[in-house]
KEKE-3310 file (N, C-alpha, C; in steps of 0.2 Angstrom, whole numbers, plus 5000, padded with zeros to 4 digits):
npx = (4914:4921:4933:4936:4940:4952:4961:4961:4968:4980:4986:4989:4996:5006:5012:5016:5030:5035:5037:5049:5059:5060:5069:5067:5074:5078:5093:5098:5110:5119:5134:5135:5124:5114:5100:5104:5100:5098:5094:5086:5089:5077:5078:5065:5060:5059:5050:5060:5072:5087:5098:5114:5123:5127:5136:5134:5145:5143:5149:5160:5150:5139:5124:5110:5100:5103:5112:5104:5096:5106:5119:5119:5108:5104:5102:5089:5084:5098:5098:5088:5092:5104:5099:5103:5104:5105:5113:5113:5119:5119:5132:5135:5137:5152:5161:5171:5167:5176:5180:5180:5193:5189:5177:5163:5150:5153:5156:5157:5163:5164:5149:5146:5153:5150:5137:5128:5128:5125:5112:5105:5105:5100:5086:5083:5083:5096:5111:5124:5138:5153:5157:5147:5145:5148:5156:5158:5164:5166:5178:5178:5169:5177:5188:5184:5176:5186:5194:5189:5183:5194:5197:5185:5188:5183:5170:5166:5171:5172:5178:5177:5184:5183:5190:5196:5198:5212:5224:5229:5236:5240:5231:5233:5228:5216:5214:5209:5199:5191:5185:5193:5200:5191:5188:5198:5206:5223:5234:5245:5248:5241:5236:5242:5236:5225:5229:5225:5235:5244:5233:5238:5247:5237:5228:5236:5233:5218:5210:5199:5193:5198:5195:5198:5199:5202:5199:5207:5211:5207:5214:5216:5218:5221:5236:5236:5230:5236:5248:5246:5240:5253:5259:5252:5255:5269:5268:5263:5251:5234:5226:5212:5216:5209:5211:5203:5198:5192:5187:5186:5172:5153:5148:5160:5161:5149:5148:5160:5156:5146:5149:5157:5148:5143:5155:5157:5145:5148:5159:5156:5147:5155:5161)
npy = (4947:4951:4943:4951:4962:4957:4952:4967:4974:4965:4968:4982:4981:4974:4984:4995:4991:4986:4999:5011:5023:5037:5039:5050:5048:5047:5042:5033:5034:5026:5029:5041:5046:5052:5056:5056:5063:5056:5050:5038:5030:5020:5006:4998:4988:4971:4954:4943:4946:4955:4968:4978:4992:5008:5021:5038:5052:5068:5083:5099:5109:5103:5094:5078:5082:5093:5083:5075:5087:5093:5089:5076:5075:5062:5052:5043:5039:5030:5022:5013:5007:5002:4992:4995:5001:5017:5027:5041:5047:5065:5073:5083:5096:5100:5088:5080:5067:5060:5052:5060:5068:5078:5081:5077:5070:5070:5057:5050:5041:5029:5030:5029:5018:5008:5008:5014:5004:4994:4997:5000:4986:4977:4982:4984:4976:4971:4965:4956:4952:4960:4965:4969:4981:4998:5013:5032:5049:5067:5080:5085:5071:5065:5063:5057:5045:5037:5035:5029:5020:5012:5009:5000:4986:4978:4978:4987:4985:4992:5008:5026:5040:5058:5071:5074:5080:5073:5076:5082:5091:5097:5106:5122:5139:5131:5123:5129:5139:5129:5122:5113:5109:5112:5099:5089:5097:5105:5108:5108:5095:5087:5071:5058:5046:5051:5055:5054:5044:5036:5026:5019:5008:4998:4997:4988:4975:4973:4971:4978:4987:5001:5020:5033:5053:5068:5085:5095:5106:5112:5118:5118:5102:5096:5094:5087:5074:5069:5066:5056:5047:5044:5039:5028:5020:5018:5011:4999:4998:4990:5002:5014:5028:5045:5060:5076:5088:5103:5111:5113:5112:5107:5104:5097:5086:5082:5076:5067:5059:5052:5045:5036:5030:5021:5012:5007:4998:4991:4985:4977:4968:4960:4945)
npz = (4615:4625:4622:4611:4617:4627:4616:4612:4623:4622:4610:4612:4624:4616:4607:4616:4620:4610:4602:4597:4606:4614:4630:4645:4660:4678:4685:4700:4710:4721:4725:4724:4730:4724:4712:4692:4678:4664:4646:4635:4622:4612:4599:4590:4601:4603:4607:4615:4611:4610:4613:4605:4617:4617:4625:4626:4630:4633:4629:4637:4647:4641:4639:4641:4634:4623:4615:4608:4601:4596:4594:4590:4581:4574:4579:4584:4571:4571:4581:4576:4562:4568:4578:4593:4607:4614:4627:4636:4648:4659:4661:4671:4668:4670:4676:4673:4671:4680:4693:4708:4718:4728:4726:4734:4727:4715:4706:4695:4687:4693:4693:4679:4672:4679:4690:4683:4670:4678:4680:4666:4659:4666:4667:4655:4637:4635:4625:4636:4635:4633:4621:4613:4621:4618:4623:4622:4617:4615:4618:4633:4635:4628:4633:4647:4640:4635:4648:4656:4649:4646:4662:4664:4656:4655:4653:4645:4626:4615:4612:4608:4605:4601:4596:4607:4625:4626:4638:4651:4656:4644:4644:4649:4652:4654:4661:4672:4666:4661:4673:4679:4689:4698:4701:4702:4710:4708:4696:4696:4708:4705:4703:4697:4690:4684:4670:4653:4648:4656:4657:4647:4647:4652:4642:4631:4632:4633:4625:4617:4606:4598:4594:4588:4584:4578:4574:4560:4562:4574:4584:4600:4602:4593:4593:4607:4602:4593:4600:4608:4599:4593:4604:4608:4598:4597:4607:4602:4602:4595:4585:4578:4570:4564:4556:4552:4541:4550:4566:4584:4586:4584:4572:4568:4579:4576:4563:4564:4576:4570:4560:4567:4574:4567:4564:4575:4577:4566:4574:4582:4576:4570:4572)
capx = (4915:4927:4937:4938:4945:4958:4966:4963:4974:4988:4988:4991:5003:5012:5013:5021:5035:5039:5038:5056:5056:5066:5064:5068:5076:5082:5095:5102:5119:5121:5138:5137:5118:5110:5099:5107:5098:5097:5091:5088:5084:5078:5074:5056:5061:5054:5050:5065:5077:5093:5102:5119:5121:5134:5136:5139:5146:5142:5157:5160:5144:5134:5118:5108:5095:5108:5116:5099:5094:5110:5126:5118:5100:5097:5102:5084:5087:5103:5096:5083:5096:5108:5098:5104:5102:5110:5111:5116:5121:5121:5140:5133:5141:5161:5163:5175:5167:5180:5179:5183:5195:5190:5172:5161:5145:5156:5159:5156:5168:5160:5141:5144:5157:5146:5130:5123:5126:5120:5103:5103:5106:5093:5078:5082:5084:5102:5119:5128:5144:5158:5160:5140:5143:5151:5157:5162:5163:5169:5182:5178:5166:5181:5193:5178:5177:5195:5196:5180:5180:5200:5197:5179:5189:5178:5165:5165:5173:5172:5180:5181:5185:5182:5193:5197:5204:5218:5231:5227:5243:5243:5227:5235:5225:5209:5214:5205:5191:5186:5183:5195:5204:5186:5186:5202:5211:5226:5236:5253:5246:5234:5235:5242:5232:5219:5231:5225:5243:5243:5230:5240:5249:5231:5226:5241:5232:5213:5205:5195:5191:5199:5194:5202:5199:5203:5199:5214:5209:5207:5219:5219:5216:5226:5241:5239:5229:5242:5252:5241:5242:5261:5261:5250:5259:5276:5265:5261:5241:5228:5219:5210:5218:5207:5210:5198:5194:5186:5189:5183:5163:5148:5146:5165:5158:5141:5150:5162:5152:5140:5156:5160:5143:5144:5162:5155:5141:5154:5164:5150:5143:5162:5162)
capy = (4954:4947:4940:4957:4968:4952:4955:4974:4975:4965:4973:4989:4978:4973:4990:4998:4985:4988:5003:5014:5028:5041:5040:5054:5047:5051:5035:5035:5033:5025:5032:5049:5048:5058:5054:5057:5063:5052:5049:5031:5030:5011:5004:4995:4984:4964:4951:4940:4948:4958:4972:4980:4999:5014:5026:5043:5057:5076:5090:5102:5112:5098:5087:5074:5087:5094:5079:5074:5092:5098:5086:5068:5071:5058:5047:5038:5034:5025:5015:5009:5005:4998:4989:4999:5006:5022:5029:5046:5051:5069:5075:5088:5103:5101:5084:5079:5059:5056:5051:5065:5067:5083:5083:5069:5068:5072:5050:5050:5036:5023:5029:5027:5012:5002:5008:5014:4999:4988:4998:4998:4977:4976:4985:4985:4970:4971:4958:4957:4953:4965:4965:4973:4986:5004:5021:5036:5055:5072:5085:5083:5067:5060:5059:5053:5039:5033:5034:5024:5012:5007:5005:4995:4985:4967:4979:4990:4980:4995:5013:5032:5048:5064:5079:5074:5082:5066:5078:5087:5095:5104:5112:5126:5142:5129:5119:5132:5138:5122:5118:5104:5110:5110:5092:5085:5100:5110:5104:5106:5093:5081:5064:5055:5042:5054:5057:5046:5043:5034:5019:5016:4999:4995:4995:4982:4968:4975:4966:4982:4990:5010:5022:5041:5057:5076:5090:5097:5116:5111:5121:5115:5096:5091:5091:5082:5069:5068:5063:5050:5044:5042:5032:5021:5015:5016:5001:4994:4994:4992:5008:5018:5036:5050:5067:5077:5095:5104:5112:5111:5115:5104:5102:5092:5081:5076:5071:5061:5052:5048:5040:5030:5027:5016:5010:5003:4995:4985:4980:4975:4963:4956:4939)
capz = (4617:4631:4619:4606:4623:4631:4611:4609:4626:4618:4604:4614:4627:4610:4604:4619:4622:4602:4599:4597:4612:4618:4638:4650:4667:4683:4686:4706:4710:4728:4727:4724:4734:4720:4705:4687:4673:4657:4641:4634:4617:4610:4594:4592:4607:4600:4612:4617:4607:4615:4610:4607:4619:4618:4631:4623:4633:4630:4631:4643:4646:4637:4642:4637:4628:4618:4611:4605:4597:4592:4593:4585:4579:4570:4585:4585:4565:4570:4584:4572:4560:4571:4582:4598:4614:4616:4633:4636:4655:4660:4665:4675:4663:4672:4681:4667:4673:4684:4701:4709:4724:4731:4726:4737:4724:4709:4705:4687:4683:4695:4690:4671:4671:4685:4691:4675:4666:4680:4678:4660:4660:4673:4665:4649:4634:4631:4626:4642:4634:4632:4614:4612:4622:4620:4623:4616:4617:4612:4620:4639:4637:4624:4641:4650:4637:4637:4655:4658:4643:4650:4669:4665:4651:4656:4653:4636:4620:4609:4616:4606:4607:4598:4598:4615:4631:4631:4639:4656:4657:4640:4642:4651:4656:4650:4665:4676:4662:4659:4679:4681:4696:4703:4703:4701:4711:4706:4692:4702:4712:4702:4704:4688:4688:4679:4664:4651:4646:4661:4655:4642:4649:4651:4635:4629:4633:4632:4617:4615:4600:4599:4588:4590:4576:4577:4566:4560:4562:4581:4589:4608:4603:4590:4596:4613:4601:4591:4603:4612:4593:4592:4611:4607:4591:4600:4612:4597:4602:4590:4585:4574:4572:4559:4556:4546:4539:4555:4572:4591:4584:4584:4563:4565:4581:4573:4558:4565:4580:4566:4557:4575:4577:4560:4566:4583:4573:4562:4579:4586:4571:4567:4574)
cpx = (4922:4933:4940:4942:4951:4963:4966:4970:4981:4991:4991:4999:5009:5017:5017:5027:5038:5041:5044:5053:5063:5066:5070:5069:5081:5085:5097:5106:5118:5129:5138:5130:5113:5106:5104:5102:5099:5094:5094:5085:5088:5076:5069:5059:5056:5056:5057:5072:5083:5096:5109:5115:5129:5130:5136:5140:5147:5150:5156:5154:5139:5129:5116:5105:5100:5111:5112:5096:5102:5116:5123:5112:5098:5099:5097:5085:5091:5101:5093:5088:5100:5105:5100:5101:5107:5108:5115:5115:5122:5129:5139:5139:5149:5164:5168:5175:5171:5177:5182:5187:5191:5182:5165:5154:5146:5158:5156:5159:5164:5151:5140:5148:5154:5139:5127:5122:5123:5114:5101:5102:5101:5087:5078:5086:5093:5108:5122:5135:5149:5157:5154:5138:5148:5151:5160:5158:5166:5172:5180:5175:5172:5186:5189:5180:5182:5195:5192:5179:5187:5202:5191:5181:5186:5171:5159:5169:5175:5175:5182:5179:5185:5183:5194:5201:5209:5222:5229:5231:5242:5237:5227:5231:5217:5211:5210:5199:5186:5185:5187:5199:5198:5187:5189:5210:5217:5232:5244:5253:5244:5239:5236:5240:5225:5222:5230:5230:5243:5237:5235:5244:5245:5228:5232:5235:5223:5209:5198:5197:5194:5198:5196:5200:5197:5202:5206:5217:5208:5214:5223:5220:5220:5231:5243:5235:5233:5249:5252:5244:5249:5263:5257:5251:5267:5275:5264:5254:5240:5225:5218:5211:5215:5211:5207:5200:5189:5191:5183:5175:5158:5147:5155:5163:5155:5146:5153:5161:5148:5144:5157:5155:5143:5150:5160:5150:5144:5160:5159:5147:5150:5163:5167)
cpy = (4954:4948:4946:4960:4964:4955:4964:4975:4972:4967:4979:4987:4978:4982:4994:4997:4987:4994:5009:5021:5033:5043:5044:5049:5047:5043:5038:5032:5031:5029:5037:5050:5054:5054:5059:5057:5062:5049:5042:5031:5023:5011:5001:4987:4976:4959:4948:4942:4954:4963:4976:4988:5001:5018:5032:5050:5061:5079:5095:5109:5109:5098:5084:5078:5089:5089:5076:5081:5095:5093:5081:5067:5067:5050:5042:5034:5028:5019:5011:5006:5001:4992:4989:5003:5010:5025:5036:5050:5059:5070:5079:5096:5101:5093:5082:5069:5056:5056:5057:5065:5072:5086:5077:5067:5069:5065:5047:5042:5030:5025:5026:5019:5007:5003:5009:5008:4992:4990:4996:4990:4977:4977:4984:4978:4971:4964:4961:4956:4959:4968:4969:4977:4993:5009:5026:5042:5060:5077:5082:5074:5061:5056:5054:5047:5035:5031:5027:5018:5008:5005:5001:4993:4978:4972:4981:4987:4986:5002:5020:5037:5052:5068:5076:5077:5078:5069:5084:5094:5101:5107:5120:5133:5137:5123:5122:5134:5134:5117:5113:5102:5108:5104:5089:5088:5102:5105:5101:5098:5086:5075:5059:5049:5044:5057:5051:5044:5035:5026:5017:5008:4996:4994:4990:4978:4968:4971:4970:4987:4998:5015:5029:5048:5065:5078:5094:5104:5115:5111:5118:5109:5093:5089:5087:5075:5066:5064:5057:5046:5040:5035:5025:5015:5014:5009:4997:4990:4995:4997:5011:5025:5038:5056:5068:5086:5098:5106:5109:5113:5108:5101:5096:5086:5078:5074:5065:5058:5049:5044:5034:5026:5020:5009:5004:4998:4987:4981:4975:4968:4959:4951:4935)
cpz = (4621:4627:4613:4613:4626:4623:4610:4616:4625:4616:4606:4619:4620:4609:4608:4621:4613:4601:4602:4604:4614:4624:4643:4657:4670:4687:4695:4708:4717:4728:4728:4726:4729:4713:4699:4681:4666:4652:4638:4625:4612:4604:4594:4593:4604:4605:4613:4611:4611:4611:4612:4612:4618:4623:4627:4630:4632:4631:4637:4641:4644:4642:4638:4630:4622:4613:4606:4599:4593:4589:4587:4584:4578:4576:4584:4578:4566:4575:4583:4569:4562:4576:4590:4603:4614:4623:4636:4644:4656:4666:4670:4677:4665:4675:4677:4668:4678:4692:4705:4717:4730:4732:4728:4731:4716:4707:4698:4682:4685:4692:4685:4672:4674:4688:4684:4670:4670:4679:4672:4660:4664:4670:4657:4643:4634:4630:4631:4639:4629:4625:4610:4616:4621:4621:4621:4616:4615:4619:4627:4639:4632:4630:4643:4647:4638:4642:4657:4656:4646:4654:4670:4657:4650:4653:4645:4632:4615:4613:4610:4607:4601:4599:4605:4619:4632:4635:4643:4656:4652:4639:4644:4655:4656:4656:4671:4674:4662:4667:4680:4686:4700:4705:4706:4705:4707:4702:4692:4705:4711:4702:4697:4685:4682:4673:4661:4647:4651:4661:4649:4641:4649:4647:4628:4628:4634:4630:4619:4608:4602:4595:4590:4584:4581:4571:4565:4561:4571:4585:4595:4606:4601:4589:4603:4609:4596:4593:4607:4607:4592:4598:4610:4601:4592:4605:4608:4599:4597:4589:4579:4575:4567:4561:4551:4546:4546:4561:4575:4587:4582:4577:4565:4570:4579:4569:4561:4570:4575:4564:4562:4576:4574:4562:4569:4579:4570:4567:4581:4584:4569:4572:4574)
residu = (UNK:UNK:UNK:UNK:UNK:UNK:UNK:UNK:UNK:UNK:UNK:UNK:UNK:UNK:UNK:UNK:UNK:UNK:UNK:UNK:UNK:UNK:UNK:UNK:UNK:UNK:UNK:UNK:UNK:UNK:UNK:UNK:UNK:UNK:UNK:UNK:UNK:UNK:UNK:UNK:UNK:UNK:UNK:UNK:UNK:UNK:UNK:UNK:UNK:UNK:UNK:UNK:UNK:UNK:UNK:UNK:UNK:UNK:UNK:UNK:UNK:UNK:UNK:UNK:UNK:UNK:UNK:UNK:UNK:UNK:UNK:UNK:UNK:UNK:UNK:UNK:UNK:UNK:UNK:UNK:UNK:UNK:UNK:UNK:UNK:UNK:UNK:UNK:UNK:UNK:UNK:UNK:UNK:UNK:UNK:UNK:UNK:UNK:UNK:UNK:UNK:UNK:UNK:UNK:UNK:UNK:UNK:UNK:UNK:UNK:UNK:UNK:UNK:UNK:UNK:UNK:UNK:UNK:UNK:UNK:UNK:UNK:UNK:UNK:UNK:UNK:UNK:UNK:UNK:UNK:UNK:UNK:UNK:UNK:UNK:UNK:UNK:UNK:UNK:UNK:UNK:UNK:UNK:UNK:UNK:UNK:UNK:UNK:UNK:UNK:UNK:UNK:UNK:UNK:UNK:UNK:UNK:UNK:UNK:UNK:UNK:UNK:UNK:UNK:UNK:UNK:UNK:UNK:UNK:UNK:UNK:UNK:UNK:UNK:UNK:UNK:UNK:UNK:UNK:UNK:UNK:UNK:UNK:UNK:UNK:UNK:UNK:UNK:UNK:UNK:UNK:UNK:UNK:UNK:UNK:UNK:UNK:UNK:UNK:UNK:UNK:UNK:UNK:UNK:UNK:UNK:UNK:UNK:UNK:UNK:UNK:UNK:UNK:UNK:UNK:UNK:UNK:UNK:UNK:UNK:UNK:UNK:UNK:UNK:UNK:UNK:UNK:UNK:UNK:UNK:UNK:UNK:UNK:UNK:UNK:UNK:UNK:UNK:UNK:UNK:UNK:UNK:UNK:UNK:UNK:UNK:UNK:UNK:UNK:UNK:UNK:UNK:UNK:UNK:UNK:UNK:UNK:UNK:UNK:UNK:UNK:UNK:UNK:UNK:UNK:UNK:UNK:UNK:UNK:UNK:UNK)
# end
């Protein structure tokens, strides 16, 4: 009888430790002294076995919830498919991930870029080398992404963006809309280290993976990504540049993260 109960609790041991999960948690940020609300979603986790992870970062307004119900449903299929951890940080709606100068618990860049991924690594199976892990996100979380994936380049291996904000400056009265003075103050002002123009030396000499794509009907975006596109082929970096059928709207992002998701996949597996 002993002997039935010692296996039935393996059995149940096994079963929890395997089985695929979508897990609600509140990570805390010693720097910005706050927890941060995150969704982790694993594949059916097998003993001594390790996995790639993406970070994905929502848009302005976003959260995790949403990215799950509405942006990239089928999330949990892919991480099955891929054998992936995905880890999806809330922005908390405007912080545009950047460190902010002006705002003391607004440190979006350090949480995701550094603490987040030492928690993740820590509690959870993952490859620790570069090259198995990435980022990547849409219109505000595409900035996020770049900025992020370029100053933690030991870090992330893989790096894309979606419709992305690249281009502070030409989002004009959507510099005020879109909260970014909140963060990052007044755009007379702003500090050009936070144009992602301004990584771009730093992505010379990288040996990361880049991946970029607009919709073409996206008015604000595709011309500052456009232009992203042109610099980084005048540096003569590697990158992957799309355009597709689609504006700023949710049906043209799911499409194409689901595409990057695949992309990432195939960097990740190319030895």
């Amino acid at each position: 009888m002993k002997n039935l109960i010692s296996l039935f609790l393996v059995f149940i041991s096994f079963t929890q430790i395997s089985a695929q999960q979508i897990i609600h948690k509140e990570i805390f940020s010693p720097k910005m002294n706050k927890k941060i609300k995150t969704i982790i979603i694993t594949p059916s986790l097998k003993p001594k076995t390790t996995y790639k992870t993406v970070y994905i970062l929502h848009g302005f307004s976003g959260n995790p919830d949403r990215i799950v119900k509405e942006d990239l449903p089928n999330l949990t299929e892919k991480a099955k498919a891929y054998n992936t951890i995905y880890i999806l940080p809330d922005g908390n709606y405007s912080s545009w991930y950047a460190d902010s100068p002006i705002v003391k618990d607004s440190q979006y860049q350090t949480f995701i870029g550094k603490e987040l991924v030492e928690f993740i690594d820590k509690n959870y199976p993952t490859k620790k080398e570069k090259r198995y892990r990435g980022i990547l996100g849409w219109s505000m979380g595409g900035y996020g992404a770049m900025n992020i994936g370029v100053t933690y380049q030991d870090t992330f291996g893989t790096v894309g963006s979606s419709c992305g904000a690249l281009d502070l400056k030409s989002l004009g009265k959507g510099y005020e809309q879109y909260k970014v003075n909140a963060v990052l103050g007044p755009l007379e002002s702003l500090d050009p280290k936070f144009l992602t123009d301004s990584k771009i030396e730093k992505m010379i000499d990288s040996q990361q993976n880049y991946i970029l794509d607009c919709g073409t009907e996206d008015q604000q975006m595709i011309t500052m990504n456009r232009k992203f596109h042109e610099k980084l082929v005048a540096g003569k970096i590697q990158h992957l540049y799309i355009e597709s059928l689609g504006g700023h709207t949710t049906a043209y992002w799911s499409r194409s993260l689901s595409d990057q998701l695949a992309l990432f996949n195939k960097y990740f597996d190319n030895k």
